[in-house]
N, C-alpha and C positions, 0 to 999 in steps of 0.2 A: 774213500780218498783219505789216504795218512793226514792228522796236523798235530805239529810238532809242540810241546808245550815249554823247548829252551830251541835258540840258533840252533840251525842245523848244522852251522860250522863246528860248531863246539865236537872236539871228538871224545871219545870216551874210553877211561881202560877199561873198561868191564861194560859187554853188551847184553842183553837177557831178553831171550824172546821165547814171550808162554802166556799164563792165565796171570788175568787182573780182573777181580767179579765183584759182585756186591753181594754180600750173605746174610742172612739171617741165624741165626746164634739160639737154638734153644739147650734149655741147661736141663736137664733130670735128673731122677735122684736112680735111674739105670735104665740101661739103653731097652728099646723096645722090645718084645719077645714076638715072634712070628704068628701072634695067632689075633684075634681081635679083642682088642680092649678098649678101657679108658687109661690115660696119664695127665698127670699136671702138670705143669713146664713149673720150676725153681724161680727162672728167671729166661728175658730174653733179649735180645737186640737186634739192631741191623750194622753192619762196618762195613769196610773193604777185605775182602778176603782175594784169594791166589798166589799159588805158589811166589810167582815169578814179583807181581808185586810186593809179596815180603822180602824178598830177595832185593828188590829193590829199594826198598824203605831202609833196612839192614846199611846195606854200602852208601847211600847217601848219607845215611846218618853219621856213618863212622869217616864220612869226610872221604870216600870214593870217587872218581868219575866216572860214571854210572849213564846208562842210556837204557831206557827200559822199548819193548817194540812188542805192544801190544793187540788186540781186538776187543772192541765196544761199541756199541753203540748210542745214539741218540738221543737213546727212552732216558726213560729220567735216571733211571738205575747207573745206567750205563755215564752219566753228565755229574751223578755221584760218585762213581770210580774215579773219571777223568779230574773235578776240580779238588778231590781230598788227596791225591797224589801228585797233582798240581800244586796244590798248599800246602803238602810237605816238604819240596824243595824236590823231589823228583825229577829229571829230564826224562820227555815222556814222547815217543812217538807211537801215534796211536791211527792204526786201520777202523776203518767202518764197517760193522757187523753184526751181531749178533751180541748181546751183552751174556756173558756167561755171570748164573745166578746159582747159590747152594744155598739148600739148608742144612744147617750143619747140626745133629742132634749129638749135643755134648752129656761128662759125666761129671763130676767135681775131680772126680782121679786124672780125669784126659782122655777117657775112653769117648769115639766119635762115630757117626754115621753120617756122612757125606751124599746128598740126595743131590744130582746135579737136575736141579730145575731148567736150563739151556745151557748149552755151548754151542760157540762159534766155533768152523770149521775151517780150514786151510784157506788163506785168500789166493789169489792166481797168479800173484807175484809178478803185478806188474810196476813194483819197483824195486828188486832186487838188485841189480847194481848200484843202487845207494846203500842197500843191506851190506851187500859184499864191500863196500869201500868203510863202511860202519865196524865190518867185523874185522877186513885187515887194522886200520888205526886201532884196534883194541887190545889189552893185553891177555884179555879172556874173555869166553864166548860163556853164557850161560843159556845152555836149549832144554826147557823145562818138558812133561811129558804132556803135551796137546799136540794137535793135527799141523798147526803152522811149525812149530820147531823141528816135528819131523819131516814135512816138505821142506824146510831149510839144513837138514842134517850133511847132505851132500854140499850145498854151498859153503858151510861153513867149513867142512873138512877139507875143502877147495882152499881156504887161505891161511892154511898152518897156522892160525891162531890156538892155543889150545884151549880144547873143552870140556868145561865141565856140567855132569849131568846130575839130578838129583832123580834117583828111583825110589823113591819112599819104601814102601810097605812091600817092597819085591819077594816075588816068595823060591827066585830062584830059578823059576821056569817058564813064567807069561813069556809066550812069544812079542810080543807089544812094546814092552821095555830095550830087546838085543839089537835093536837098531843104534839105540841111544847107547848102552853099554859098548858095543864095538865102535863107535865114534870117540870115547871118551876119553882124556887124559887122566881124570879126577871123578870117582866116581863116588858120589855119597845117599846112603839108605839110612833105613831104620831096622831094629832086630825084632818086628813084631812079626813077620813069617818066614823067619832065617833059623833053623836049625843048629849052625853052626858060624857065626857072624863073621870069625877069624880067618875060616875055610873059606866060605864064600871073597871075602877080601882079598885074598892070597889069589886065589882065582882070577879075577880081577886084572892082579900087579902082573899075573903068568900070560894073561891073555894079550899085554901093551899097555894097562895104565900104568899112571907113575906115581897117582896118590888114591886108594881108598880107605873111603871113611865109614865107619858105622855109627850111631845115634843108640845109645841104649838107654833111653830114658831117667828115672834117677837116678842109674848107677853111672852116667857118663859117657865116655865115645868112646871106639877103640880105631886105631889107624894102621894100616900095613902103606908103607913106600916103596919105592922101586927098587929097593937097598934091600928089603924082605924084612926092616927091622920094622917091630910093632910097638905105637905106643899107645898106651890107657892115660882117660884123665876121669876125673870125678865130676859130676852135674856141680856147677855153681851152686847152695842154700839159697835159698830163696822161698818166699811166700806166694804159692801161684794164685793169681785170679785166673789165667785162662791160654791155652795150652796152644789151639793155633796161632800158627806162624813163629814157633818155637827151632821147628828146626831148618827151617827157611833162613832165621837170624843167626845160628850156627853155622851153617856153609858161608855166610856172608862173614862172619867172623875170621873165619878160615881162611877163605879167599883173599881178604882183607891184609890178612897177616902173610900169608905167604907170597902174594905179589909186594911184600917189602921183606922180603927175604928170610921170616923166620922157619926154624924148625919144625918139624910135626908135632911135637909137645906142647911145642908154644904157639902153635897156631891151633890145637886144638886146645889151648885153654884160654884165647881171646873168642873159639866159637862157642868157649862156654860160657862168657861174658855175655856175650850180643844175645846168645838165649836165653840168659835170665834177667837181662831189663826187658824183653818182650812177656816176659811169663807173667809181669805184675802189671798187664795193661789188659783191658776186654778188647784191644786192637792187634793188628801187627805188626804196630810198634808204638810206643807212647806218642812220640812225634805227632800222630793222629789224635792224640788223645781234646787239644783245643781244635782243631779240624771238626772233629763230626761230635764231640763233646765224652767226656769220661765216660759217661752212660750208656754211651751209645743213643743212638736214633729209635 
């Protein structure tokens, strides 16, 4: 049963429904090798991790109206996602579920292996007409890649809000992803198995979006619009402690800036801000940081 952690009156521009999990964080000095060994962990923690929840943390922070529509559960894990997103100022409606947990085997560069210990799966949408009056009031829809977003992909396409999708690490081909891609207005990745970043975006703007964005780690973003014009920006300097939820706070950047009208240049160098006050946090986003403590848990 959903319970809400702001009024439910309260409406929101920007809606987001995906993963919000509890992670554990190991650091190495390189990622594991397929065969049987020993390693030493550098360092480690626990936080909140999920896409949808940095994304959330991102637009609250930068003073957004923000409605996050999540699955957790009750265990304890799941009551640590719910109150440090609660005590970041988050508006949170939250389904009963399954607490989705990772361990995330990190590198000091940002190199990651992602081990999902659970996920929750699609709920049965027995309150979807409060979703849909959720996603009409809103000025954008954000449907992250988990099973509930894509049970909602049709509703949401149902109320000409536009959406946008974040496919991370897409390599172009996973059937998994083309659901979300042909719903999208705004579609943003990363160029870890992109071949050709600009091809691929252009593709994109050919297919009906009107903004994609690519993520190229320290060299910056690259953006194609529905104009065909493309724009580069450079990665904000910065001192990284720790790399998720980096491009979670770049879309949010982005989003941020372009629902107040700016350009592509200049909304991709406000998602280059939002990514690098996340980069010098072990959270996904400083906000957290008196929440669950600098150190992590």
């Amino acid at each position: 049963m959903p319970s809400s952690s702001a009024p439910a009156a309260r409406s929101a521009s920007v809606v987001i429904v995906g993963p919000a999990s509890w992670n554990r964080i190991v650091v190495l000095d390189r990622l594991p090798e397929p065969v049987p060994h020993m390693q030493f962990a550098e360092d480690t923690w626990e936080t909140v991790g999920g896409t949808s929840a940095g994304k959330a943390l991102s637009l609250t922070a930068l003073g957004r109206t923000t409605r996050l529509h999540a699955i957790a559960g009750t265990d304890a894990e799941g009551e640590r996602v719910r109150d440090a997103l609660r005590a970041a100022g988050v508006q949170a409606c939250w389904d009963d579920g399954v607490t989705e947990r990772h361990l995330n085997l990190m590198t000091r560069e940002g190199d990651r292996v992602s081990l999902y210990l659970s996920t929750p799966g699609a709920t049965e949408g027995a309150y979807d007409d409060r979703m849909r009056a959720s996603m009409l009031a809103a000025d954008a829809i954000v449907l992250d890649l988990a099973a509930e977003p894509l049970r909602l992909l049709p509703l949401a396409r149902s109320t000409g809000t536009p959406i946008w999708v974040d496919v991370h690490d897409y390599d172009g081909r996973d059937a998994y992803h083309r659901p979300f891609l042909e719903a999208a207005d705004a579609v943003f990745c990363n160029a870890d198995r992109l071949d050709d970043p600009v091809a691929f975006l252009r593709s994109r703007i050919d297919a009906g979006a009107r903004l994609a964005v690519c993520t190229l780690g320290a060299e910056g973003a690259v953006a194609v619009d529905e104009d065909g014009a493309v724009g580069r920006v450079p990665a904000t300097p910065v001192e990284v402690v720790d790399t998720n939820g980096a491009g979670d706070a770049f879309l949010a950047g982005v989003l941020d800036a372009r629902l107040d009208g700016a350009g592509v240049t200049a909304a991709l160098e406000a998602g280059a801000r939002s990514a690098a006050s996340v980069l010098r946090t072990r959270h996904l986003h400083p906000v957290l940081d008196p929440v669950i403590g600098a150190e992590g848990r």
